[in-house]
N, C-alpha and C positions, 0 to 999 in steps of 0.2 A: 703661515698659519698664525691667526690670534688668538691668544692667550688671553681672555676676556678674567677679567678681576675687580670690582667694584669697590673693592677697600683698596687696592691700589692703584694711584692715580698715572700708572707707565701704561706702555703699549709693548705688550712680550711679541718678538716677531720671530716665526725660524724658517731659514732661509733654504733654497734649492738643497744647501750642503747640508740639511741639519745640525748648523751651529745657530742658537738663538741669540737674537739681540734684544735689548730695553733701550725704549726711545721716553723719553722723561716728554710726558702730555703736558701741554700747558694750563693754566688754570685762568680761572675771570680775571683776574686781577689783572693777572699780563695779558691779556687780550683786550681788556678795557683800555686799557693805557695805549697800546697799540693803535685801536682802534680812533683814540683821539688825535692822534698823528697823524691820520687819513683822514679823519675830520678837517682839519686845520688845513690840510693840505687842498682837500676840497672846497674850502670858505674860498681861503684866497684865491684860489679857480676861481667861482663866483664873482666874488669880489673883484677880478682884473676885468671878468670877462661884462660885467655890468658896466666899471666903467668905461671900456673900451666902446661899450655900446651907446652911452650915455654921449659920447663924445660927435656920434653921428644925429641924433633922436633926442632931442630934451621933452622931460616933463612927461614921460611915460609912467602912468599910472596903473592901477589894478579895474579902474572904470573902463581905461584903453584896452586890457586886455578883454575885458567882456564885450567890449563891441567887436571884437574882431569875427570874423565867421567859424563857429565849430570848427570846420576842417582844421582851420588854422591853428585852432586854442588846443585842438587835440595833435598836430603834429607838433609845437613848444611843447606839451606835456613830455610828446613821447621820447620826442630829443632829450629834455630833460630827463630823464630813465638812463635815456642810452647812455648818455653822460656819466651818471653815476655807475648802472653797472660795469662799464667799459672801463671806469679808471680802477675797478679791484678786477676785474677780468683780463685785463693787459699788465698790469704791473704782476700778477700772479702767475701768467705765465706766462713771460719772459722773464722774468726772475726767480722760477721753479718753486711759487707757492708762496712768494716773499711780498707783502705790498708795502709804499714806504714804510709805515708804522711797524709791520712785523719783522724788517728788515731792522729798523732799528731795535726793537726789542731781543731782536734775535730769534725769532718764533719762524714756523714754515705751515704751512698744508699740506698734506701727505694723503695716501688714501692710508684707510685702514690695515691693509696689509704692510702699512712702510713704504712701499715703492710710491717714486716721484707721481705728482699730477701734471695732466696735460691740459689742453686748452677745455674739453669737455667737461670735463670735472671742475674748471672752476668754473665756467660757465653757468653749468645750472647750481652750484654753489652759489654763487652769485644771485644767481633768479630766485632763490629761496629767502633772501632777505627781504622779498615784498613780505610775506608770511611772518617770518621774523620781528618785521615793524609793529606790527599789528598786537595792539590797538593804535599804539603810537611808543617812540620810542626806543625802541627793541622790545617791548614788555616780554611777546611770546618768547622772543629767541632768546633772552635771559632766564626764563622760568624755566624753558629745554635747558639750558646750558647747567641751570642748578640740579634741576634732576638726574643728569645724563652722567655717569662714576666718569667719562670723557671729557665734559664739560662741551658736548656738541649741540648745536641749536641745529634747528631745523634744516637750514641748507646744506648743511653736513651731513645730515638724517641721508638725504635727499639725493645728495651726490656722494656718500659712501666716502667722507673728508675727516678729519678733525686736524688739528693741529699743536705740533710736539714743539719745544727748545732745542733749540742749536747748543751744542757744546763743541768749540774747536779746538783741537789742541796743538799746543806750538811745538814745533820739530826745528827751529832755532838752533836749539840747540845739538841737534844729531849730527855725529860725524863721522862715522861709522858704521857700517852694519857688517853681516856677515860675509859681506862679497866684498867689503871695500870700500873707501870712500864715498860719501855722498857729493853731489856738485851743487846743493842747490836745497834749500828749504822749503817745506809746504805746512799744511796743517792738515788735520783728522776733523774729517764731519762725525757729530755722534753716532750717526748710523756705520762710521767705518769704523771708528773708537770702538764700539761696543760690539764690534763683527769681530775685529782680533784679539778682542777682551775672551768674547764667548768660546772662541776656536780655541784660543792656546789655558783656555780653564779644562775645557773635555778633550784634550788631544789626546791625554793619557788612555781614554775612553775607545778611540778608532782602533780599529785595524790597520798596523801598517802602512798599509798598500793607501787606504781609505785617507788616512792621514797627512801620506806622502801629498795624495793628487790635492786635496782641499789646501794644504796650506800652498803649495805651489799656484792654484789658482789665485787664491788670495792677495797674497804676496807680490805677483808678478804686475798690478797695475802699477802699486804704491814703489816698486822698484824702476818701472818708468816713468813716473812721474817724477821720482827724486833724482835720480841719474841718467835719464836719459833712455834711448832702448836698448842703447849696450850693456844697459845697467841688471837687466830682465834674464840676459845671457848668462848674466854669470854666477845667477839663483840654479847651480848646477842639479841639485834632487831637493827633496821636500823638507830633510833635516836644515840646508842650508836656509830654505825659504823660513822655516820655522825658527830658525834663530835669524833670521831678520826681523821677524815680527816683533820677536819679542824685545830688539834694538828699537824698534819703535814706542813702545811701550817704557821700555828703560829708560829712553829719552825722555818723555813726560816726567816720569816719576824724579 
């Protein structure tokens, strides 16, 4: 469920177990920056991919492209298209929302509710930047993006997207928890950071019972991930699972 707030610039999400998390949205700034990453990465695309061409065909002009026959002058367009939306269409999903630029920034695409995008969603996320461009530039999609408390343009409108900051946190340093030794290091994605932030603020809040099962769920990936699957066994009830968490947590701070 979203927790819609326009003086704040998070995304409030609460999950199957009703524990809420905040996902820190990102702003123009870091999206701008991003986006010139992908820029750049696109020129030089261009850029090889002309003179690889240049190297078969000299002296290709924009007169030569006008004599060529429609059909033709319209299939170069459209390849051109594909071109571009396919390089944030493919690097978005397979890298779960990340394109070089957002990768580097640390930014992702998410749908609205938090949960990951798949290839659909960015898809016509993608095909919303013809609109976007328009007039030229981005103009519309910056002017959505400034109105929007999300900071969403149009293709996000469109495919139901916007996109948050990564925050990782290093478990480096954990060696410990309540079952025992850890064998191996990982990090916390925000969305998991702020899932065991939100649980162990309102545990006090559950029932028991309600308590015992949620942290147990919780608990029991980030115990195989760290140790292995033996490691999961031995989160014996939900007290144990919830002082693991909170080993996780400890570790950060």
């Amino acid at each position: 469920m979203l927790a819609p707030n326009a003086a704040d610039p998070s995304l409030t999400v609460e999950t199957p177990e009703r524990v809420e998390l905040s996902l820190d949205v990102a702003g123009l700034g870091t999206r701008a920056l991003a986006y010139l990453v992908d820029a750049l990465a696109l020129f030089l695309f261009w850029v090889t991919a002309a003179f690889v061409f240049s190297l078969f065909k000299q002296g290709v002009s924009f007169e030569d492209f006008q004599a060529l026959d429609a059909f033709v002058q319209a299939a170069i367009v459209i390849g051109a298209f594909l071109v571009q939306w396919g390089y944030w269409t493919l690097f978005e999903t397979v890298w779960e929302g990340r394109s070089l630029g957002k990768r580097a920034l640390r930014i992702r695409v998410v749908k609205v509710d938090g949960s990951p995008v798949g290839f659909t969603d960015v898809a016509l996320r993608n095909l919303g930047r013809v609109a976007d461009f328009l007039p030229g530039f981005y103009a519309l999609g910056l002017v959505t993006m400034v109105a929007n408390p999300r900071s969403r343009r149009l293709g996000d409108l469109l495919a139901g997207t916007l996109i948050v900051r990564e925050h990782k946190v290093d478990l480096s340093r954990y060696e410990q928890a309540a079952a025992g030794p850890v064998a191996s290091s990982a990090s916390l994605t925000a969305a998991e950071y702020e899932l065991v932030t939100r649980f162990l603020e309102r545990a006090e809040q559950l029932e028991p019972e309600a308590r015992e099962r949620v942290a147990l769920k919780i608990a029991e990936p980030f115990a195989e991930r760290l140790g292995g699957e033996n490691k999961a066994e031995h989160l014996r009830d939900g007290r144990a699972a919830e002082s693991f968490l909170r080993t996780l947590l400890d570790a950060h701070g």
